[in-house]
C-alpha positions, -999 to +999 in steps of 0.1 A: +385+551-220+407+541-188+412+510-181+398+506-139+429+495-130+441+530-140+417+546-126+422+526-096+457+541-095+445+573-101+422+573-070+449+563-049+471+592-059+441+616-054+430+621-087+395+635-082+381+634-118+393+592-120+375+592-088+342+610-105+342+587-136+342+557-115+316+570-093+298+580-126+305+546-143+292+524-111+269+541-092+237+530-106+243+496-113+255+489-077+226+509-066+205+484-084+226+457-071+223+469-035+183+470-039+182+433-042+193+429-009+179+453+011+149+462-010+150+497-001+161+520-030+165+553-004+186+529+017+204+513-013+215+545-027+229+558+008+249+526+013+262+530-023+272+564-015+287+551+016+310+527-001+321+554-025+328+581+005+347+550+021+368+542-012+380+580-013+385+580+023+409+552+023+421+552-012+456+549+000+454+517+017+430+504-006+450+470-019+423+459-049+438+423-055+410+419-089+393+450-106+378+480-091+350+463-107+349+433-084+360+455-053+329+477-056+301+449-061+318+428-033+321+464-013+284+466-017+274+434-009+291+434+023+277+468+035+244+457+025+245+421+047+260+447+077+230+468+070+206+436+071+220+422+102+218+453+120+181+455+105+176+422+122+191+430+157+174+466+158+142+447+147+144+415+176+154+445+201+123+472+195+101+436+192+113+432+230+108+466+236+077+471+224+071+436+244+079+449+278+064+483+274+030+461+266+036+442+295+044+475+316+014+494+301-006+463+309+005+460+348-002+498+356-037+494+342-046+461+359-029+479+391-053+512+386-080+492+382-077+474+409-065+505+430-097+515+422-118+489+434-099+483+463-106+520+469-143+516+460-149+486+482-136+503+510-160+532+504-190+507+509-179+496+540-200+502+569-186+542+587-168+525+615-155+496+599-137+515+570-128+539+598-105+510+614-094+496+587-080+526+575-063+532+608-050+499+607-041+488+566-031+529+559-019+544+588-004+511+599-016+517+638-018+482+656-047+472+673-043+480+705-035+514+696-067+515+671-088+508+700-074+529+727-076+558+700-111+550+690-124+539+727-135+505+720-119+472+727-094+450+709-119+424+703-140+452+686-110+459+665-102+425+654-140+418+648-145+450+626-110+442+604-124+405+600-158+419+590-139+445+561-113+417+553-145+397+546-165+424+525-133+433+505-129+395+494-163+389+484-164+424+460-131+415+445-121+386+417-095+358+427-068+375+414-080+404+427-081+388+457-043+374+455-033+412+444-053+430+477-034+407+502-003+416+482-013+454+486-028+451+523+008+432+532+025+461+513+010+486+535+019+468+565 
């Protein structure tokens, strides 16, 4: 049997079968060793297989200062702390992620909803009241051109918009409350 130094020399010159006996010789037990860091035997076998590919990739400027031995397991164990800390980052970052899509999801709903009621409590207003209001919060006409449209007077205008104003408050929550002057200032 070779020594691993010599088939550490071996592998730098090229030698694919020195290469295959070492893979054969170490494989499974740095498989093993991987698993007790990661604790993932799919993921332990891959990053093996990784250190491996790596070895034969740079097998010329590959300086082992102990035994191939010692290279391998230290090999190992640093691809599998990599492997952990990118776990953690990818981890903290879909935690956020799945955070502010919560939050997102959250705000569209609470904005439907009160879409909704805003929509609904401007439904039950009295014909001509939701009439000006309309003209006034959606179409964004000013009063004086509301009542020269409409053939009433500005004092009917502004009486009619305190009326809805008044209506809309008392069918929505506080917050919806804070949220409709938000949306009526929007619109202005």
């Amino acid at each position: 049997m070779e020594s691993a130094s010599e088939l550490m020399r071996k592998i730098s010159q090229g030698d694919e079968q020195s290469f295959t006996k070492t893979f054969d010789r170490y494989y499974s037990v740095l498989c093993y060793y991987a698993d007790k860091y990661i604790h993932d035997s799919d993921e332990s076998r891959s990053l093996v297989q990784q250190v491996f590919v790596d070895l034969w990739m740079k097998r010329k400027k590959i300086v082992i200062q102990q035994s191939i031995k010692a290279y391998l397991y230290k090999a190992v164990r640093n691809y599998a702390l990599d492997y952990l800390k990118h776990k953690n980052v990818e981890s903290k970052f879909l935690h956020q992620a799945q955070a502010e899509t919560e939050a997102f999801d959250t705000n569209l709903i609470e904005e439907a909803e009160l879409n909704a009621r805003i929509n609904s409590a401007i439904d039950d207003l009295p014909e001509k009241c939701r009439e000006i209001f309309i003209l006034c919060r959606f179409e964004e006409l000013h009063y004086r051109e509301i009542a020269k449209q409409l053939g009433i007077s500005i004092k009917t205008v502004e009486m009619q918009m305190g009326i809805a104003l008044k209506k809309l408050r008392s069918q929505l929550t506080e917050h919806q409350n804070i949220l409709l002057l938000l949306f009526i200032s929007s619109k202005k």
